[in-house]
Every structure is written in structure tokens, then in C-alpha cells.
Phi, psi and omega in degrees: 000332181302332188291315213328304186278028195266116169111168187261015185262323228256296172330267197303007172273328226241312195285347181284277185327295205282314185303325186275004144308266168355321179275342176284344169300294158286000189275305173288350169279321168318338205247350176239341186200134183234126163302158181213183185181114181241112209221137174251137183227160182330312165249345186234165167233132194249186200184132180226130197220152171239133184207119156065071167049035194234205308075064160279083172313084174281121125272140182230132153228097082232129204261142189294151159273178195102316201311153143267173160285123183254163173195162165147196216198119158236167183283142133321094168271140190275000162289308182319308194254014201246066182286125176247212201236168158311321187267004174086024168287135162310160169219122187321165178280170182204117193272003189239023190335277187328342225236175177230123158284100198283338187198157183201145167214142187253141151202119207040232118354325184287144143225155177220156170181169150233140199220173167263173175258140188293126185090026191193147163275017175269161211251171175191132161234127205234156188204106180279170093302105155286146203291305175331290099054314184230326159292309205273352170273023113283341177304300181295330159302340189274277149021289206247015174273292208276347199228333182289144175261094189348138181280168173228162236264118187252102207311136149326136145271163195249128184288136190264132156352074201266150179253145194264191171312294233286012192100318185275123158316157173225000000 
């Protein structure tokens, strides 16, 4: 049992595995609550929130000075945030409700874009991420680190010396 961690494959598999434990973690918490982190800086206030399996990722301006750093976590209550159709279907969430949107570009799950915020001057720029995205390809790296078997290592041969007729090496 002492070999387990023996090598840097055995090593960088359990730390790849344990960060996508933690995003899975956070992937499933992401779906009841949602965290932040808001930090101000001289000119932007930038801002990282997990929220309904995404990873948002914020710059904002114009930020008040002064500002503290906030953080914390709130419950998803799901009537506030939960819109359904005519026929009574839930409709998916839309991080960009809230936004007058200047420009937005989608490519799978992913989106960027930037908009003001409705009622207000402030301008954002924003980039989702889905979690899916960041767990499974550690996984699968943790995966082929940990289960795979390390090659082994095949010694140079050392080339000898040829001798010519006359005696002197070349």
C-alpha cells in the first residue's frame, strides 16, 4: 500500500480526481444554491458565482469605491426562480433575464457576452461555464493517470567504439 502515491502519474491521478470530486460537488450544490464571490477593484468589480450547473464568471462597471469584498451563498427557492410555459413545462433558466444584451455568442453550453443591466448604468461582461465541462475531463485524466500502467523505461544503448584495421578508434 505504501506504493500507491509512488510516481508523479500516481501523484498528479489523485489530485486530478480529487479536483473533479470538488467540481462535482460543486456542480451538485450549484443546482439548490447559489455562491459568489465579489471583489472590487479601482475600475471593475469582477465577481464568480455558481449557479443551476453553470460557472459565471463577471467583470462590471462602474463599481462604487470603497466597496467591500462580499461573499456568501444563497437557497435556490424554486418558485422565484422556476418559470414555466403554457402548458405548464418548466423553461430552462436564463442567466441573461435580467440584462439588455449588447452582443451574446453561444457555442454548446458555453456563452459570452456583454450587456447593461436593466434600470441601470451598469455595463458586464459575462462567461458561463457548465460544470460538465470541467468535471469530466478530470475525470477521465484521473481515470487514464490511475489505471493505466506506466511504461517502462528502455535504457539507451551505449554504442561501442569500432576499430578500424589500423587499431584507431572512430
Amino acid at each position: 500500500m505504501t506504493d500507491v502515491f509512488a510516481g508523479w502519474r500516481r501523484k498528479f491521478g489523485m489530485m486530478t480526481l480529487l479536483m473533479a470530486l470538488v467540481g462535482m460537488a460543486g456542480w451538485v450544490r450549484s443546482g439548490l444554491r447559489v455562491d459568489f464571490v465579489w471583489f472590487p477593484t479601482a475600475t471593475f468589480g469582477y465577481s464568480f458565482e455558481s449557479l443551476h450547473g453553470l460557472v459565471r464568471l463577471t467583470r462590471g462597471t462602474p463599481v462604487a469605491s470603497g466597496m467591500p469584498v462580499q461573499f456568501g451563498s444563497e437557497s435556490l427557492r424554486l418558485p422565484p426562480h422556476l418559470k414555466f410555459d403554457d402548458t405548464g413545462n418548466p423553461l430552462p433558466f436564463d442567466p441573461w433575464e435580467k440584462l439588455d444584451i449588447e452582443w451574446q455568442s453561444n457555442w454548446f453550453a458555453f456563452s459570452f457576452g456583454t450587456a447593461m443591466i436593466k434600470g441601470s448604468i451598469a455595463k458586464i461582461e459575462m462567461c458561463l461555464i457548465p460544470y460538465w465541462s470541467i468535471v469530466v475531463p478530470l475525470t477521465v485524466l484521473s481515470a487514464y493517470l490511475l489505471l493505466t500502467k506506466p511504461r517502462k523505461a528502455t535504457p539507451n544503448k551505449i554504442r561501442e567504439p569500432i576499430q578500424n584495421n589500423g587499431g584507431a578508434t572512430s
